[in-house]
LOPARO-370539 format. One line per 2 residues: their letters; for each residue x, z, y of C-alpha. Coordinates in nm, 3 decimals. Example, Ala and Ser with C-alpha at 12.3 -4.5 7.8 and 13.67 -1.06 7.14 Angstrom:
BEGIN
AS> 1.230,0.780,-0.450 | 1.367,0.714,-0.106 $
//
This chain:
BEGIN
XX> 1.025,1.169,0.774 | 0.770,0.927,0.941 $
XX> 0.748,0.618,1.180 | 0.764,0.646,1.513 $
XX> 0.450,0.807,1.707 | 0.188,0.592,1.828 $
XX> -0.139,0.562,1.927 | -0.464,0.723,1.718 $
XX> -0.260,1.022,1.596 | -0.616,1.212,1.553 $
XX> -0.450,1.382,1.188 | -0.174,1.565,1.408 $
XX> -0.409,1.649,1.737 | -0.723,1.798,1.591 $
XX> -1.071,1.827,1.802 | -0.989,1.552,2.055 $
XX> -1.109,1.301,2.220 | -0.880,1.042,2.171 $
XX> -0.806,0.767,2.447 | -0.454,0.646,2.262 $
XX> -0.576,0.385,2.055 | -0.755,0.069,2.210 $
XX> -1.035,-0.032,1.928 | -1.354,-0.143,2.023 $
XX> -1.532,0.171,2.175 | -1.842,0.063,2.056 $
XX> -1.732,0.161,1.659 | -1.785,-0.113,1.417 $
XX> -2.042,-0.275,1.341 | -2.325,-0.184,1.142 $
XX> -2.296,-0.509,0.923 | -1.983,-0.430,0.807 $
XX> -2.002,-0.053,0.736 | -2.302,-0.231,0.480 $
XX> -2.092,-0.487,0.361 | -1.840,-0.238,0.317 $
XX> -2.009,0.018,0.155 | -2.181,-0.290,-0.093 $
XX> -1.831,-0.366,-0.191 | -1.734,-0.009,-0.319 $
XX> -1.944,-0.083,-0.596 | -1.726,-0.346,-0.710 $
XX> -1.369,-0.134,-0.684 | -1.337,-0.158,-1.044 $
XX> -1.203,-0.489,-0.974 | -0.888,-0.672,-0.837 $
XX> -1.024,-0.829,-0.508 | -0.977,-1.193,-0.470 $
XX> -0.588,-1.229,-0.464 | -0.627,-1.561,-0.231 $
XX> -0.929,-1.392,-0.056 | -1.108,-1.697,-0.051 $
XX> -1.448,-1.670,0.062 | -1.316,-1.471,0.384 $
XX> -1.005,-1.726,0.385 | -1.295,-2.001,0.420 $
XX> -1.525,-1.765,0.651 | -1.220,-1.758,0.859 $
XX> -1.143,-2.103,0.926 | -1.487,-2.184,0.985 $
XX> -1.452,-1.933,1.262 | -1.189,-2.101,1.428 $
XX> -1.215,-2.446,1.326 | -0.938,-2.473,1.164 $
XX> -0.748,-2.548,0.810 | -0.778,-2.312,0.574 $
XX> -0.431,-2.329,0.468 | -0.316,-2.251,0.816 $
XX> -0.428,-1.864,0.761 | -0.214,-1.630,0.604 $
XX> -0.394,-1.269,0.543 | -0.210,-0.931,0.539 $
XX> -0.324,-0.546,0.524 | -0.315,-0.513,0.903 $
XX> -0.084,-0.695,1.178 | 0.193,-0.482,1.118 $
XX> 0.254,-0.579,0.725 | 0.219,-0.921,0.884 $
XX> 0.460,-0.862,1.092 | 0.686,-0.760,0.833 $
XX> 0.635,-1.069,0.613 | 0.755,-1.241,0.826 $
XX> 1.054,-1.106,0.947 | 1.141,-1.091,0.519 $
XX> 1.037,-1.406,0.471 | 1.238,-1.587,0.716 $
XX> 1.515,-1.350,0.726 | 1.610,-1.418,1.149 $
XX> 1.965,-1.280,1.164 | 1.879,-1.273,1.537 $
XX> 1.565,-1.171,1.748 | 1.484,-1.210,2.118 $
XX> 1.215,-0.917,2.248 | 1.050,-0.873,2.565 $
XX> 1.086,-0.460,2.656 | 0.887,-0.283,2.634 $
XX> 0.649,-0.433,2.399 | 0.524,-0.359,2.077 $
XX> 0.705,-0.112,1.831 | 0.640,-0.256,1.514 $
XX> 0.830,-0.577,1.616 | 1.131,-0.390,1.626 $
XX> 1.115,-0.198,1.330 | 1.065,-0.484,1.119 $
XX> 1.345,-0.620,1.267 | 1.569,-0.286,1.238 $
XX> 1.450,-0.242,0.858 | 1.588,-0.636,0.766 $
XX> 1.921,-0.590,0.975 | 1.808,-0.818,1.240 $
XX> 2.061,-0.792,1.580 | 1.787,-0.749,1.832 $
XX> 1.815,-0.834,2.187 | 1.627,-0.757,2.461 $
XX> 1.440,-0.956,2.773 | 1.371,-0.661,3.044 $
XX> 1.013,-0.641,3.212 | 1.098,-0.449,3.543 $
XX> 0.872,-0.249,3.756 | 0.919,-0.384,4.067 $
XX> 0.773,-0.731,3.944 | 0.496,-0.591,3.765 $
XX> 0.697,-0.594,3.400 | 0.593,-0.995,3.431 $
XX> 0.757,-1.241,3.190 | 0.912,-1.496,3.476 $
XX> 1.034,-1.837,3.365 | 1.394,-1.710,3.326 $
XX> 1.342,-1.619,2.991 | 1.418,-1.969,2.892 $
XX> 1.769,-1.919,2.988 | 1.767,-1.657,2.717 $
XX> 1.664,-1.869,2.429 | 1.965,-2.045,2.248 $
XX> 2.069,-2.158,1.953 | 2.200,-1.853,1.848 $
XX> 1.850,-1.717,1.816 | 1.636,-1.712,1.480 $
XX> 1.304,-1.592,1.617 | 1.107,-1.441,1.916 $
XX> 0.785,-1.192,1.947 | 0.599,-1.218,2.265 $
XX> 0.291,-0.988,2.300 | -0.037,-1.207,2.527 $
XX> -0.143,-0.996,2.665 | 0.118,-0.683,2.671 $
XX> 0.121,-0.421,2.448 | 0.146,-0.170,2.630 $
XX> 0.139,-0.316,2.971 | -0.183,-0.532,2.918 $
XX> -0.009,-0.807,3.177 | -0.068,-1.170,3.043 $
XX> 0.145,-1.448,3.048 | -0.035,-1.806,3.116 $
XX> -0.044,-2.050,2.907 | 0.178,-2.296,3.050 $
XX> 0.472,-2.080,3.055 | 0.406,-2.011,2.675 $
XX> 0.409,-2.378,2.638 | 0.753,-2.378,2.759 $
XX> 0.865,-2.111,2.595 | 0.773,-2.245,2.187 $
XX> 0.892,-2.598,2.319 | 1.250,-2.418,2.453 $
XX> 1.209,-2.269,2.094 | 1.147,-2.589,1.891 $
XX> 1.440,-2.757,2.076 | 1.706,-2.413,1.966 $
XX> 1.569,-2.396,1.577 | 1.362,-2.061,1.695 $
XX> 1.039,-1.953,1.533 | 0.829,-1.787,1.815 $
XX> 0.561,-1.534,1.710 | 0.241,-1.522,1.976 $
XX> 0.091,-1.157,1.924 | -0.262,-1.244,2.071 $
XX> -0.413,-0.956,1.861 | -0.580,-0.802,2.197 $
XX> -0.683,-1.182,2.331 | -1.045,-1.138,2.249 $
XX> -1.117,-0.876,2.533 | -0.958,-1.127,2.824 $
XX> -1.205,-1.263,3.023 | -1.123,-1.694,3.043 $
XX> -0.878,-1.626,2.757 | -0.841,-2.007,2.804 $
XX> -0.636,-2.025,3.012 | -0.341,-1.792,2.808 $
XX> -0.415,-1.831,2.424 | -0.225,-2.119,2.287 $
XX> -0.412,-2.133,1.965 | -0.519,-2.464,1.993 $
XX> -0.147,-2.532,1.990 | -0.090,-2.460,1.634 $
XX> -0.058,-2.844,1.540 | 0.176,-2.910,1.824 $
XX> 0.453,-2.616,1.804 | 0.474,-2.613,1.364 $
XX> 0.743,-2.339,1.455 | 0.477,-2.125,1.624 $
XX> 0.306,-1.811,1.456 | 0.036,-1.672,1.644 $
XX> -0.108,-1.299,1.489 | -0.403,-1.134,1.515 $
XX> -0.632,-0.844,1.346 | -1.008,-0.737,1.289 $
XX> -0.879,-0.374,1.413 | -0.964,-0.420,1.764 $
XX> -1.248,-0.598,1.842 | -1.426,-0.519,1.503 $
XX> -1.273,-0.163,1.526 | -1.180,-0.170,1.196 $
XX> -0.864,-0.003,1.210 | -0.897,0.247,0.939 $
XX> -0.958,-0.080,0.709 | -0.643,-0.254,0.750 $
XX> -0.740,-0.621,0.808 | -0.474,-0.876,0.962 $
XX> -0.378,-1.209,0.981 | -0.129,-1.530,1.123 $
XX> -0.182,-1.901,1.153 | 0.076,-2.141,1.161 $
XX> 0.112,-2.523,1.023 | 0.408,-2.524,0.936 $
XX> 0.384,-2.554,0.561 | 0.761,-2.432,0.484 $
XX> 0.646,-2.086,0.685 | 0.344,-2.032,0.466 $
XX> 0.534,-2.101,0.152 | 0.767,-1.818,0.247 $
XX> 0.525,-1.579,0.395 | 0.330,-1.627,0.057 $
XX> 0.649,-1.563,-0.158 | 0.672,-1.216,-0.003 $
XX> 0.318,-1.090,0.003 | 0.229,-0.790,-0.207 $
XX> -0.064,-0.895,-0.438 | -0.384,-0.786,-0.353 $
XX> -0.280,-0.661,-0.051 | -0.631,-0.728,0.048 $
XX> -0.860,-0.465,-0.072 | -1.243,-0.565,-0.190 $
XX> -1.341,-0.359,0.108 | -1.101,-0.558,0.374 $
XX> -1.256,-0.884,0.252 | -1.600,-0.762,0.263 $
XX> -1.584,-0.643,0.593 | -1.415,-0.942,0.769 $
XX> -1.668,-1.165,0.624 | -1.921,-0.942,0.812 $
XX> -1.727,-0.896,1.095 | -1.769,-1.278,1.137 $
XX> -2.109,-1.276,1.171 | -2.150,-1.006,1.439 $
XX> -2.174,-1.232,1.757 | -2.390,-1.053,1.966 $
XX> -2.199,-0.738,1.893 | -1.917,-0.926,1.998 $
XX> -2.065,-1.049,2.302 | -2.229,-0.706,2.446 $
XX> -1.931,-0.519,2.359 | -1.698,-0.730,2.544 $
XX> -1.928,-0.750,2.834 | -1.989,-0.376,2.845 $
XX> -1.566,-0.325,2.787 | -1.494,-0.581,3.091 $
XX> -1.720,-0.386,3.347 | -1.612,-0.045,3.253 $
XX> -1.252,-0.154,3.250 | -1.283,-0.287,3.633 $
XX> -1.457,0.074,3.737 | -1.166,0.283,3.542 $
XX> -0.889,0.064,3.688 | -1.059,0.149,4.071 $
XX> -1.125,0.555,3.983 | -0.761,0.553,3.883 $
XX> -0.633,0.381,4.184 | -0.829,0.621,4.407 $
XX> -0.653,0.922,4.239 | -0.329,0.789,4.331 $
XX> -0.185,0.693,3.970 | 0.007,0.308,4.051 $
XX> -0.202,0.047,3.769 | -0.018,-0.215,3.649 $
XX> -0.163,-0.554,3.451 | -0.412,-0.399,3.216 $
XX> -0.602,-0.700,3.137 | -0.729,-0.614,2.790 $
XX> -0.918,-0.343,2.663 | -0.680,-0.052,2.767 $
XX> -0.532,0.034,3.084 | -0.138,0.097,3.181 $
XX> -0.016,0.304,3.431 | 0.210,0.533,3.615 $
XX> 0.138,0.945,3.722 | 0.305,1.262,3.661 $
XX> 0.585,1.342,3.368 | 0.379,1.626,3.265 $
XX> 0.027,1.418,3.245 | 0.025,1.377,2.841 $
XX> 0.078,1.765,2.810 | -0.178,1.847,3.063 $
XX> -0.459,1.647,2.945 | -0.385,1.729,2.565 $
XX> -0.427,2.091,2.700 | -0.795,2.017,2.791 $
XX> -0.856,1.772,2.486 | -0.755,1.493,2.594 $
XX> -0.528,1.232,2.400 | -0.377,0.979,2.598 $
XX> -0.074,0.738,2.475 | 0.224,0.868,2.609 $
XX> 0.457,0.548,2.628 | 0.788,0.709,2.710 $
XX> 0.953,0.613,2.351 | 0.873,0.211,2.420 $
XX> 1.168,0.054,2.460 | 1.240,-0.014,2.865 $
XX> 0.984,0.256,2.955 | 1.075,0.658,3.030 $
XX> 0.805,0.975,3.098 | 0.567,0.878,3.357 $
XX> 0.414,0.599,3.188 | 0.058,0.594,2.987 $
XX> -0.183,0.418,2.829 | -0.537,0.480,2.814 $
XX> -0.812,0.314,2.617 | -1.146,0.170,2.822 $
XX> -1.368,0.398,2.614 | -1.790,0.385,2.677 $
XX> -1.880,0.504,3.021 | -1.942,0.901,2.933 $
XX> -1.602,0.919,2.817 | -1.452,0.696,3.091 $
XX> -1.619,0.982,3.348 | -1.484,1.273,3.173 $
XX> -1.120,1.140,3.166 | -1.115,1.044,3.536 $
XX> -1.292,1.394,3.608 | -0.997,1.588,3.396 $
XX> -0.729,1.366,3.560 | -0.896,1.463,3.928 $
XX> -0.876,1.857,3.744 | -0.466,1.797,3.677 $
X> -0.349,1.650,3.975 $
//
């Protein structure tokens, strides 16, 4: 038994270097390893069940209401809140795309169908996927930017698609849980839009930018006030641990981590994207902190072989052997996997 395989699987490959999961290659941040080892004195307790002081931390943040936030023990139990809260008899999914959509889906009995992102335009979401939204639909996940793609879709066509939604009785969930690495993320996050579209969720997480994965630390904001009420009736409580709220208050604070990180990820992501070009692999999108692309069936197994974990992203939905997914790590590590992909090929 187990879920499907995905990136980080560091338990199962021993003594790698691991280039399958896209957190923050920088490691997190010194302020909240403190924070989080000041809270371990306190695990006697049952943390804050309305985790208020990083509820209000949190809002702050992003300027906006507090009751707008809605806080669960990573994205994916997020995710899965809300598929049982609203209970969508009928889902609309860009493939590929993320896994855990789907498997929320599949576990509530949700008939899932399925918007193709081809190849030969660059697996782009085009404006036809308005004619796909009707009034048979319940809800709709699209990933900004692409997981695992890393292409973006603007902002305007976003637009369109939650107002096509609002007009067919559709809740459309915005996964912008990799939007803090994109460089004029202006011009493609639409959360500033929360007041506008009430049947808009948009999700996001700590885990990447704070590399915090191993701490489980997610969240959604909508305004809709009938969405919260039912995402609340589900939660687990105290599915925040003392730790999880310590560290995302901390996490807060870290803006010059933030801002060097993100600086240092954007320049080593341009040189990867050109040293894989130049060995012939075919890059596509890749506009976040991970890079997607196309070589040889037998790449995963070859650079595994020489310690190497990549994400192999044959069991995505839409995608088949051939295509990979490989985190923009610090510049050492970025050398080493170009220099064992020049070795395989």
């Amino acid at each position: 038994m187990g879920k499907n395989i995905h990136g980080g699987d560091i338990y199962r490959h021993k003594n790698v270097t691991d280039y399958s999961s896209n957190c923050n290659p920088f490691g997190a941040p010194e302020g909240v390893v403190q924070a989080i080892c000041r809270a371990a004195s306190e695990i006697n307790h049952y943390p804050d069940v309305n985790a208020s002081e990083l509820r209000e931390a949190l809002a702050n943040h992003l300027n906006i209401p507090e009751n707008r936030i809605f806080f669960g023990n990573g994205a994916a139990e997020v995710i899965l809140d809300i598929v049982f809260a609203l209970k969508p008899r009928r889902a609309l999914l860009t493939a590929p795309t993320f896994a855990e959509y789907g498997e929320a889906l599949e576990a509530a009995d949700c008939e899932i169908e399925y918007y193709r992102l081809y190849e030969e335009k660059g697996f782009v979401i085009s404006e036809d996927i308005l004619d796909a939204i009707d009034e048979d639909l319940d809800i709709m996940f699209i990933c900004n930017p692409n997981n695992p793609t890393g292409v973006l879709t603007e902002r305007a066509l976003i637009e369109r698609v939650a107002e096509k939604c609002r007009e067919k009785d559709v809740v459309l969930v915005v996964d912008e849980c990799f939007m803090d690495f994109i460089d004029g993320r202006e011009k493609y996050s639409v959360t500033d839009k929360l007041e506008e579209y009430d049947n808009v969720i948009i999700l996001k997480a700590f885990t990447k930018l704070y590399a915090m994965a191993g701490v489980r630390l997610g969240y959604c904001l909508c305004a809709n006030p009938e969405i919260m009420e039912a995402l609340d009736r589900v939660r687990q409580p105290w599915n925040l641990s003392n730790l999880a709220q310590a560290a995302g208050v901390a996490a807060l604070k870290e803006k010059q981590y933030v801002e060097e990180s993100l600086a240092a990820i954007e320049a080593e992501r341009i040189r990867l994207i050109k040293s894989l070009k130049s060995l012939g692999f075919t890059v596509y999108g890749s506009g976040a902190n991970y890079i997607f692309f196309k070589g040889d069936a037998d790449l995963y197994e070859k650079a595994l072989e020489r310690g190497i974990l990549i994400r192999d992203c044959s069991n995505y939905v839409g995608l088949e052997k051939g295509y990979y997914r490989i985190a923009v790590r610090l510049q050492e590590d970025n050398d080493r996997i170009i220099k064992v992909f020049d070795e395989i090929i």
